[in-house]
MDTraj code that builds the backbone (N, CA, C; nanometers):
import mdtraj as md
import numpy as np

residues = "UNK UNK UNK UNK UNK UNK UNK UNK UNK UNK UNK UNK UNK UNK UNK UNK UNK UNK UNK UNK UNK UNK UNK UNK UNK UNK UNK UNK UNK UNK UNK UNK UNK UNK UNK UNK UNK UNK UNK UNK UNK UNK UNK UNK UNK UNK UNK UNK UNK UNK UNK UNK UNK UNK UNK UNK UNK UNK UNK UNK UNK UNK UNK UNK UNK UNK UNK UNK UNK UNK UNK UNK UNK UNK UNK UNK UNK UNK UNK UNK UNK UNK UNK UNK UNK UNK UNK UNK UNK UNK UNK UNK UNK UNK UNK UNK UNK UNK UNK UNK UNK UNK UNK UNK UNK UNK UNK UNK UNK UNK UNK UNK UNK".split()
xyz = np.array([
    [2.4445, 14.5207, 0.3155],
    [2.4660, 14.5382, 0.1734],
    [2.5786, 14.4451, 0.1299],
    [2.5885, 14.3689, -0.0039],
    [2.6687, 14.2831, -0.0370],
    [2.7391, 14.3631, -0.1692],
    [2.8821, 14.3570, -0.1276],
    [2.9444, 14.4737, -0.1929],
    [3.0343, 14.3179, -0.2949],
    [3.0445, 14.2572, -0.3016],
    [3.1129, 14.1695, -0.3463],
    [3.0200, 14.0746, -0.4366],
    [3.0190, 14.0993, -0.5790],
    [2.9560, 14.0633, -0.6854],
    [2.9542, 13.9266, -0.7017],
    [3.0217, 13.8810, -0.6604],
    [3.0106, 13.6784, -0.6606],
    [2.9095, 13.6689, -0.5837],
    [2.9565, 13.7317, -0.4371],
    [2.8430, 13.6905, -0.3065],
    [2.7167, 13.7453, -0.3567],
    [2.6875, 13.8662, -0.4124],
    [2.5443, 13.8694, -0.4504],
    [2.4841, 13.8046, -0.5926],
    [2.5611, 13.7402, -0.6538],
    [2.5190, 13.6303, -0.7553],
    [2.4489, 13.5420, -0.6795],
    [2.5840, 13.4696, -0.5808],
    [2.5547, 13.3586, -0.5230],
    [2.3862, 13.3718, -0.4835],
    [2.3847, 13.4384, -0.4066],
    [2.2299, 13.5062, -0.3267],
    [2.1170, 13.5008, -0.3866],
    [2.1794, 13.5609, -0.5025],
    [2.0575, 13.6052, -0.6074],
    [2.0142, 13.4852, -0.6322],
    [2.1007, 13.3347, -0.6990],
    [2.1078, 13.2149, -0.7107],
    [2.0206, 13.1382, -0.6696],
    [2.1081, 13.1212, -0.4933],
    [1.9798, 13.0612, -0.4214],
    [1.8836, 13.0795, -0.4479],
    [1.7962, 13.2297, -0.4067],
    [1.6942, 13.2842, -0.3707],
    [1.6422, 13.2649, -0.4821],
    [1.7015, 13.2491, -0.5697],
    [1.5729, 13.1756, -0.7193],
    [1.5531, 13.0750, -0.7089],
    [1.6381, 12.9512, -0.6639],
    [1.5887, 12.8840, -0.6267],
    [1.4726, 12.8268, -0.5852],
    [1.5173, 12.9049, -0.4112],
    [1.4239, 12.8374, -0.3062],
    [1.2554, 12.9534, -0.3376],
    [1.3048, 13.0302, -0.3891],
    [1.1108, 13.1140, -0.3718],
    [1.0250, 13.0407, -0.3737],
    [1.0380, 12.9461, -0.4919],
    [0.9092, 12.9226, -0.5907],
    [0.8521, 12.7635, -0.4426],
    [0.9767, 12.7320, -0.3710],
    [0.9304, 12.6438, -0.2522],
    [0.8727, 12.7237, -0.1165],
    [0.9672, 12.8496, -0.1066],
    [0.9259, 12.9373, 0.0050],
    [0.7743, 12.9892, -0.0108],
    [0.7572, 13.0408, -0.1255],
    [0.6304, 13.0720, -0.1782],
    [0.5438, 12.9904, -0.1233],
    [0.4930, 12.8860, -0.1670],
    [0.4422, 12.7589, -0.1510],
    [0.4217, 12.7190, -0.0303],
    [0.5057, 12.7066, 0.0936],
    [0.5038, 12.7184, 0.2147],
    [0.4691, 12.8251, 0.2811],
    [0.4740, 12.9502, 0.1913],
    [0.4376, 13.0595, 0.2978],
    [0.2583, 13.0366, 0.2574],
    [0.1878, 13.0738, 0.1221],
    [0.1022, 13.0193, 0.1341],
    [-0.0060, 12.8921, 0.2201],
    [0.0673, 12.8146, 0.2242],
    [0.0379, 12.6986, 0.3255],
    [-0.0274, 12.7593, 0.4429],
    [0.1044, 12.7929, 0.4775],
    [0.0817, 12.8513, 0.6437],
    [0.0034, 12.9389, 0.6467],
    [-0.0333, 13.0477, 0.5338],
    [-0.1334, 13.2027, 0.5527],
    [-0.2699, 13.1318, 0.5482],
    [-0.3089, 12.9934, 0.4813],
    [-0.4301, 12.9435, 0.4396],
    [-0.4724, 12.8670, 0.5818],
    [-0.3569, 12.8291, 0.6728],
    [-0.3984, 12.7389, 0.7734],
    [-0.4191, 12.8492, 0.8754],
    [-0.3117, 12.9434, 0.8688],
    [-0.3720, 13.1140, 1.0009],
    [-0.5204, 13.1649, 0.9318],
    [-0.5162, 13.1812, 0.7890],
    [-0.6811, 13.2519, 0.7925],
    [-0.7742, 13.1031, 0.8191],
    [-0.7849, 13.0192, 0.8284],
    [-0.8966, 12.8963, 0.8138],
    [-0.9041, 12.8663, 1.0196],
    [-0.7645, 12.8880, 1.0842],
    [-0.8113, 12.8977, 1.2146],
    [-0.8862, 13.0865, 1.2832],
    [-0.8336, 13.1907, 1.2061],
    [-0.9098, 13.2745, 1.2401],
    [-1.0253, 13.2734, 1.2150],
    [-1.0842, 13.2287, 1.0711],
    [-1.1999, 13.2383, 1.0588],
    [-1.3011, 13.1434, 1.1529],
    [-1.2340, 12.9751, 1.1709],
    [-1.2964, 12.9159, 1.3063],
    [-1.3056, 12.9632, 1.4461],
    [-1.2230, 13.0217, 1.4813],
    [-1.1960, 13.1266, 1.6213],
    [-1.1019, 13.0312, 1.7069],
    [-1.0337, 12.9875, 1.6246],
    [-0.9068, 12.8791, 1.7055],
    [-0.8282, 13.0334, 1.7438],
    [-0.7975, 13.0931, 1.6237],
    [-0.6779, 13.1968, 1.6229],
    [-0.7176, 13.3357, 1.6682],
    [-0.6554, 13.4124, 1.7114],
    [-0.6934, 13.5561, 1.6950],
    [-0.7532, 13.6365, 1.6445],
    [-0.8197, 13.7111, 1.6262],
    [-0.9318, 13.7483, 1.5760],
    [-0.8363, 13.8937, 1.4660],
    [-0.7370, 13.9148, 1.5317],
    [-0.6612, 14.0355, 1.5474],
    [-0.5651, 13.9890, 1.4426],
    [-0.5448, 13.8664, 1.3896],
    [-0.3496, 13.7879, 1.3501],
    [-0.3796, 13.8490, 1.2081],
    [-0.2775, 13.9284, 1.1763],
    [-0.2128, 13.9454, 1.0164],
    [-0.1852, 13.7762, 0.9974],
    [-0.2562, 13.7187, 0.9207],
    [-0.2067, 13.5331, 0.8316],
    [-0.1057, 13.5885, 0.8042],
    [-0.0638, 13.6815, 0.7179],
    [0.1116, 13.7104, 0.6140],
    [0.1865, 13.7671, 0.7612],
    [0.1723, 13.8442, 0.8131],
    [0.3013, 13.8384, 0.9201],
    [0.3281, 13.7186, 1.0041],
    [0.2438, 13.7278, 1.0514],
    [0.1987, 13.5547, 1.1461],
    [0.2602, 13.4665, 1.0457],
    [0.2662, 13.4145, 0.9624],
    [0.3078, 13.3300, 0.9005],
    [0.4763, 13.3296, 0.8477],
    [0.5078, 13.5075, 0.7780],
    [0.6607, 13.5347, 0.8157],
    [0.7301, 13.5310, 0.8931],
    [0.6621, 13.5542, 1.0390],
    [0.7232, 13.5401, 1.1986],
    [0.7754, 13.3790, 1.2060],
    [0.6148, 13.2745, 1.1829],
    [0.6251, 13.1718, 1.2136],
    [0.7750, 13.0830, 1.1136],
    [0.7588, 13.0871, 1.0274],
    [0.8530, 13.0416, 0.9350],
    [1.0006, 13.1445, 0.9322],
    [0.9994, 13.2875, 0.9322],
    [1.1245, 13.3177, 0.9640],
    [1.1931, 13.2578, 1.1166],
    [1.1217, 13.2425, 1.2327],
    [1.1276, 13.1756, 1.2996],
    [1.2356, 13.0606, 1.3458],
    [1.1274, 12.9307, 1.2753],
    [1.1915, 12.8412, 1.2367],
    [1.3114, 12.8281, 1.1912],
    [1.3725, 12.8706, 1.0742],
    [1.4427, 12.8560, 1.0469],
    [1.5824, 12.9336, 1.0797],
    [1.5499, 13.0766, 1.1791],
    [1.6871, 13.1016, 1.2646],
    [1.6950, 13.0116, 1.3647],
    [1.5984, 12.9362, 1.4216],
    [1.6253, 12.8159, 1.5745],
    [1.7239, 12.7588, 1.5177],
    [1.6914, 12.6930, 1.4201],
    [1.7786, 12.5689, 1.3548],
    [1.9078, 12.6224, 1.3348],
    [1.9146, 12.7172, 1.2261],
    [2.0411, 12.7954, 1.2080],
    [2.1012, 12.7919, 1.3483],
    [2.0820, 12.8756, 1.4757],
    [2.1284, 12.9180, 1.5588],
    [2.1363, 12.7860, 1.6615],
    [2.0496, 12.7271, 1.6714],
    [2.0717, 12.5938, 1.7677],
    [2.0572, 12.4367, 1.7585],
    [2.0769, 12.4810, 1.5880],
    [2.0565, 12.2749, 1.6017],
    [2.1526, 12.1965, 1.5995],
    [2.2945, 12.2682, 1.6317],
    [2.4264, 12.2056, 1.7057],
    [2.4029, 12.1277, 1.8485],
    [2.3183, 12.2276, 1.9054],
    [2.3105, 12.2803, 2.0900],
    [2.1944, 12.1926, 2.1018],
    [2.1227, 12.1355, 2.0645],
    [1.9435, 12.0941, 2.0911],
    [1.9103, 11.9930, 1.9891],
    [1.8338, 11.8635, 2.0601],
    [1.7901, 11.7829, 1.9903],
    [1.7058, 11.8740, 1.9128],
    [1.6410, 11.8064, 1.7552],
    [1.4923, 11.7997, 1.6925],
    [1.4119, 11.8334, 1.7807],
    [1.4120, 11.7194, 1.8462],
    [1.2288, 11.7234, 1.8813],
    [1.2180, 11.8021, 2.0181],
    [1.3519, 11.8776, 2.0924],
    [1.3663, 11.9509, 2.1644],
    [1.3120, 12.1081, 2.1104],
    [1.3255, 12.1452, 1.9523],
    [1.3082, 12.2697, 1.9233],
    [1.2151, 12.2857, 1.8455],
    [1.1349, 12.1446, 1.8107],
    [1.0011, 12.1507, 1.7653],
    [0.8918, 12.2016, 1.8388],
    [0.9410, 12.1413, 1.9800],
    [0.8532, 12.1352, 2.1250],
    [0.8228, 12.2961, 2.1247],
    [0.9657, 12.3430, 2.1589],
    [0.9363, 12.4906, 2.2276],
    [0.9130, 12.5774, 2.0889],
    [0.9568, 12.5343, 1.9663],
    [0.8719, 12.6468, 1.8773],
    [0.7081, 12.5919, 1.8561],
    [0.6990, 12.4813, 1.8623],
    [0.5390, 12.4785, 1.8423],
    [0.4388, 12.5446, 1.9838],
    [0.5364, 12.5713, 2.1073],
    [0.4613, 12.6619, 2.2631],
    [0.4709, 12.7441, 2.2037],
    [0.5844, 12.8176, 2.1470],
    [0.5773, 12.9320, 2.0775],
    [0.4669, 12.9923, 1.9697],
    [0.4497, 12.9253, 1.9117],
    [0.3709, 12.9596, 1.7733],
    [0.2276, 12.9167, 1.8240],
    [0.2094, 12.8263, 1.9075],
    [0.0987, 12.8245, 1.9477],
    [-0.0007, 12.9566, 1.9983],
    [0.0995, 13.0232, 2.1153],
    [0.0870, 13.1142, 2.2274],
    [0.0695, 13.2150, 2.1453],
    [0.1694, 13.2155, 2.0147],
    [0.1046, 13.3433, 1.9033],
    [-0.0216, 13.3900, 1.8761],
    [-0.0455, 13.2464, 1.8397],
    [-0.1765, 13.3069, 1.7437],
    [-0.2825, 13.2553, 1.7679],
    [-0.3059, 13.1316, 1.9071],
    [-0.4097, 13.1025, 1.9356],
    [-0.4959, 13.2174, 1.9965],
    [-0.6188, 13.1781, 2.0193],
    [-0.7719, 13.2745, 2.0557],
    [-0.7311, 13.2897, 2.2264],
    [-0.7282, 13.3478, 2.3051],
    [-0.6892, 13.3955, 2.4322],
    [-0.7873, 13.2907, 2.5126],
    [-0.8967, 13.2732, 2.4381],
    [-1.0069, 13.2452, 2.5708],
    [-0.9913, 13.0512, 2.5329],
    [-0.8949, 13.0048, 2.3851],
    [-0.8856, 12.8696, 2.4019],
    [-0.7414, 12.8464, 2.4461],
    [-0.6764, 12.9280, 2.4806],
    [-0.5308, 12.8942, 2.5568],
    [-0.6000, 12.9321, 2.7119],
    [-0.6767, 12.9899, 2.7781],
    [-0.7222, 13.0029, 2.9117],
    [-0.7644, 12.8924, 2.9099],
    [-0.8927, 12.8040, 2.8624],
    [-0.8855, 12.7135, 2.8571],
    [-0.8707, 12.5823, 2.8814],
    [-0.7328, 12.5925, 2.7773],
    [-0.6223, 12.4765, 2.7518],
    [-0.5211, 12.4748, 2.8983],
    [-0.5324, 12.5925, 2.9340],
    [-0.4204, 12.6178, 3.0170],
    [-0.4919, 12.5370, 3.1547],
    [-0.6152, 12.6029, 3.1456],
    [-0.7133, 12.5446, 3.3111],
    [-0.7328, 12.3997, 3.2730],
    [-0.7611, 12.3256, 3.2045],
    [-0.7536, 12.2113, 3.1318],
    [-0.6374, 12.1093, 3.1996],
    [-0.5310, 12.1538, 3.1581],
    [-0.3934, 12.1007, 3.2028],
    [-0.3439, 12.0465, 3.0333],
    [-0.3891, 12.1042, 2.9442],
    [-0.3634, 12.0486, 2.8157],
    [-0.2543, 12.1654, 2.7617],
    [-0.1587, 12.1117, 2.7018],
    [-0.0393, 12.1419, 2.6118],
    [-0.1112, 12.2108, 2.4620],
    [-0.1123, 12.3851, 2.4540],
    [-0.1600, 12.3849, 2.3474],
    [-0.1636, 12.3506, 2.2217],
    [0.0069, 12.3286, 2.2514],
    [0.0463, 12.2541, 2.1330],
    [0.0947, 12.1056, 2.1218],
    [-0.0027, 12.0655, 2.1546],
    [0.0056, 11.9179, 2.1250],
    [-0.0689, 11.8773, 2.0376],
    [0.0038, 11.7601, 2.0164],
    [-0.0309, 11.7188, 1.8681],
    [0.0562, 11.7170, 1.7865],
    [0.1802, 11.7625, 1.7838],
    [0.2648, 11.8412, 1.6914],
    [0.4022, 11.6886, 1.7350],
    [0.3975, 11.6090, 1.6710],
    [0.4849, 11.5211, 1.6242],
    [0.5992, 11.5544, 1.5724],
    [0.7182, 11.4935, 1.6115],
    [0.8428, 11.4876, 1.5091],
    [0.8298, 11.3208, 1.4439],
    [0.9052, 11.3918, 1.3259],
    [0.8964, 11.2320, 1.2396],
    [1.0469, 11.2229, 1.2003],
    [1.1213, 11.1492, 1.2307],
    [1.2718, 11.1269, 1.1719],
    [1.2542, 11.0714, 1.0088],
    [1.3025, 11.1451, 0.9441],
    [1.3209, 11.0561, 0.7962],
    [1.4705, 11.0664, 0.7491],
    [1.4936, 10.9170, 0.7010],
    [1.6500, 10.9390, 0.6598],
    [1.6898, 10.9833, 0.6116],
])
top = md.Topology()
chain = top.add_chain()
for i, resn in enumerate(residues, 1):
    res = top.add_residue(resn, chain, resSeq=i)
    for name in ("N", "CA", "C"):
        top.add_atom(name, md.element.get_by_symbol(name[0]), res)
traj = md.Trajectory(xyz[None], top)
């Protein structure tokens, strides 16, 4: 609870801000989890809106919490194993896995200045 009326301005502030972008991105991501469930990439089982709050709340505590400690493309790597292992279909990570293929590959970092 934010007992200190500046700090919950401030908050309030941001968070008007950033919605109308968070929004937008969370969408994104719920349209790309239902379009692989409905192909059978994903789980048959995945909430798109939690799956997608997980995936993106996620993200953005790594960074918070370790992007002092860890390259980029060090915490792209292990959140894209991560998010992969989420919500892919069991029988295309068995697979991928007997394969010798990285499920999540594919998943590029791009430096921009």
């Amino acid at each position: 609870m934010i007992r200190d009326p500046r700090c919950a301005k401030l908050l309030h502030d941001v968070k008007g801000h950033a919605h109308p972008i968070a929004a937008e991105l969370n969408a994104l991501v719920v349209g790309v989890l239902e379009r692989g469930i409905q192909s059978g990439a994903f789980r048959p089982d995945l909430d798109p809106r939690v799956a997608a709050a997980a995936i993106l709340g996620s993200i953005g505590g790594v960074i918070e919490m370790l992007a002092t400690e860890r390259s980029l493309s060090e915490l792209v790597s292990v959140l894209a194993d991560l998010h992969s292992h989420m919500v892919a279909s069991p029988a295309l990570l068995v697979q991928a896995v007997e394969s010798g293929c990285n499920p999540a590959v594919g998943v590029e970092v791009v430096a921009r200045p």
